[in-house]
MIZAFI-739893 format. One record per residue (C-alpha): z, y, x. Coordinates in steps of 0.05 Angstrom, whole numbers, plus 32768, in hexadecimal, padded with zeros to 4 digits. Each point is the difference from the previous one (the first is absolute). Layout:
! MIZAFI-739893
ZYX
...
This chain:
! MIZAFI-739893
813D7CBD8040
800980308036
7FCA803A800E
7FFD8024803F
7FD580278036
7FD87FDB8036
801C80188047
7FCF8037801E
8000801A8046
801880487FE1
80447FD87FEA
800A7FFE805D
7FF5804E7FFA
8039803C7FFD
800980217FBF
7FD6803C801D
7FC57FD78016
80027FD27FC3
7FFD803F7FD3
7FC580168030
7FD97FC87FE5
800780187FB5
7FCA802D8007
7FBA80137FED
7FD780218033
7FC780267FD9
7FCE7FDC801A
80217FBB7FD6
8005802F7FCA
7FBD801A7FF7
7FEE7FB18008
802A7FEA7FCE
7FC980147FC0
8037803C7FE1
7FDE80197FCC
7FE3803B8006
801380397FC9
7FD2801A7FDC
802080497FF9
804380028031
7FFC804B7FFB
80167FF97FB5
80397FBD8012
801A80338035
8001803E7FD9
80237FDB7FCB
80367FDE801E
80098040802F
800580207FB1
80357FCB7FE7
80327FF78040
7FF9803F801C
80047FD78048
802E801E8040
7FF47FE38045
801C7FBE7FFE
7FEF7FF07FBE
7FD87FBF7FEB
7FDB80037FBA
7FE87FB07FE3
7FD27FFF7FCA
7FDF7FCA7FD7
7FBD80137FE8
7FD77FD87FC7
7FBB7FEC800A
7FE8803E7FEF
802D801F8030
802B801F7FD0
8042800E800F
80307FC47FE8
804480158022
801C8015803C
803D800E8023
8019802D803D
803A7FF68032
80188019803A
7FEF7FDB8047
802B80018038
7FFD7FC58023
7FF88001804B
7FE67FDF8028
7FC67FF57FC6
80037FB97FEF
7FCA7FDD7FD0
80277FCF7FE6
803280387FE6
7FD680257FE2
7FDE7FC97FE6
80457FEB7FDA
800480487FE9
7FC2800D7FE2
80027FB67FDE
8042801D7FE4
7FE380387FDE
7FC57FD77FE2
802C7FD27FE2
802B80357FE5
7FC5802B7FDC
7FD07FCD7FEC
7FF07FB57FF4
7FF07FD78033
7FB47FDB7FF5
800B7FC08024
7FE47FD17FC9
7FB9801B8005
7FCF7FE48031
7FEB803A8017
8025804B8006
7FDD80337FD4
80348037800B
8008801C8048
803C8028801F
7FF2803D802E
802B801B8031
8007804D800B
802C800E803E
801C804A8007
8015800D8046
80038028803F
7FD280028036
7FA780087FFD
7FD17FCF7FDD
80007FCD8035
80147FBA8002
804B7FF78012
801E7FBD8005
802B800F7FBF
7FC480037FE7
7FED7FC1800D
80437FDC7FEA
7FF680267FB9
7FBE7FE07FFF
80127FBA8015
8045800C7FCA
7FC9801B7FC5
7FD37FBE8014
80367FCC7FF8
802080217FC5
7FC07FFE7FD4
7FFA7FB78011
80487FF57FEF
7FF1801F7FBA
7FBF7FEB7FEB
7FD8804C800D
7FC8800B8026
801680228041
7FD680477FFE
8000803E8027
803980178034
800080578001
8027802F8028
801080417FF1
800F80398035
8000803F800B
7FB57FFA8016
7FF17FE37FBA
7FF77FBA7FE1
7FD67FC88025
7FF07FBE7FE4
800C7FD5803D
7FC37FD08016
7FD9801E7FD9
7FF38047801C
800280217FBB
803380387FFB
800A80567FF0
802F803F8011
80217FF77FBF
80287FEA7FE7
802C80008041
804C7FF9800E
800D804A7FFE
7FD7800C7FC0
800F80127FB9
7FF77FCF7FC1
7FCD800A7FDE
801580017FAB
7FE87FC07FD8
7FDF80327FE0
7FC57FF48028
7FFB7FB87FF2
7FD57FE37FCC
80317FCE7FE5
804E80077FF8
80257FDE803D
80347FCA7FEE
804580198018
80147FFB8041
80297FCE8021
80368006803F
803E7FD7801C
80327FF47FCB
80187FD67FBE
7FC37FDD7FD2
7FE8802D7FC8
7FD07FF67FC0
7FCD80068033
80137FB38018
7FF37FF17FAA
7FBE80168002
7FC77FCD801C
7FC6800A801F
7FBF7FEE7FE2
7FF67FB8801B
């Protein structure tokens, strides 16, 4: 049996306009039903805690239903021109790598966030948009709700499409200590070789 893509008119296009099309403008995003968090202030300030994030740095977490904090993972970005479908195989790499996929249930109950550290304001850049078309197809690919896309500047941290955001954290900011977080985070996670962490399941 032999499985394969249906021809689309993007498969006529140059590599630069075909990557165009893998893209979400915010208007498709805000239109897609993300779920809204209920406190991003605390997702930011924690993941801002655990990675300690430089321009250029993307954070993926998992959250459970009650939006606790189930894993994440940071890496480094430098892809250019931004390209959805990259990213998109990036961030599905890290998900498989820190926590169990939840394709046999009928419907996600854990949903991955995307915080984006970079240069530049709050506004909508096309890398933007191919981060939030990568985020969208990776969650689909790995059974998670696909949840809220966040940058983080130097102007502070917006939750994009949704109009939610603060000063700080920002790019240029300290950590806060975990100190100042009610529960005990679980231990961070960037590029490298699989650790106990990969041992340890999620609640399902």
């Amino acid at each position: 049996m032999t499985f394969g893509f249906a021809p689309s008119s993007a498969a006529s296009l140059s590599p630069s306009a075909a990557s165009a099309t893998r893209l979400l403008e915010p208007a498709e995003w805000a239109a897609a039903g993300i779920p809204l968090l209920r406190d991003p202030r605390e997702i930011v300030g924690g993941l801002h805690s655990r990675h300690r994030p430089k321009p250029a740095t993307a954070i993926v977490a998992v959250l459970d239903p009650d939006e606790r904090l189930r894993a994440s993972a940071s890496f480094t970005s430098r892809r250019v021109p931004a390209d959805g479908w990259m990213f998109r195989n990036t961030l599905l790499a890290q998900l498989r790598r820190v926590i169990p996929h939840d394709l046999r249930r009928r419907t996600p109950v854990r949903t991955a966030v995307l915080l984006y550290c970079r240069e530049g304001d709050a506004r909508w850049t096309e890398e933007d948009g191919a981060w939030m078309w990568g985020l969208r197809d990776a969650c689909t690919l790995h059974g998670l709700r696909c949840g809220a896309y966040i940058t983080l500047t130097r102007d502070g941290w917006q939750v994009l499409g949704e109009g939610r955001g603060g000063r700080r954290p920002n790019a240029a900011s300290v950590p806060e200590p975990f100190a100042t977080s009610e529960t005990s985070p679980p231990p961070p996670r960037t590029g490298g070789v699989a650790s106990d962490v990969l041992r340890r399941a999620a609640a399902r």
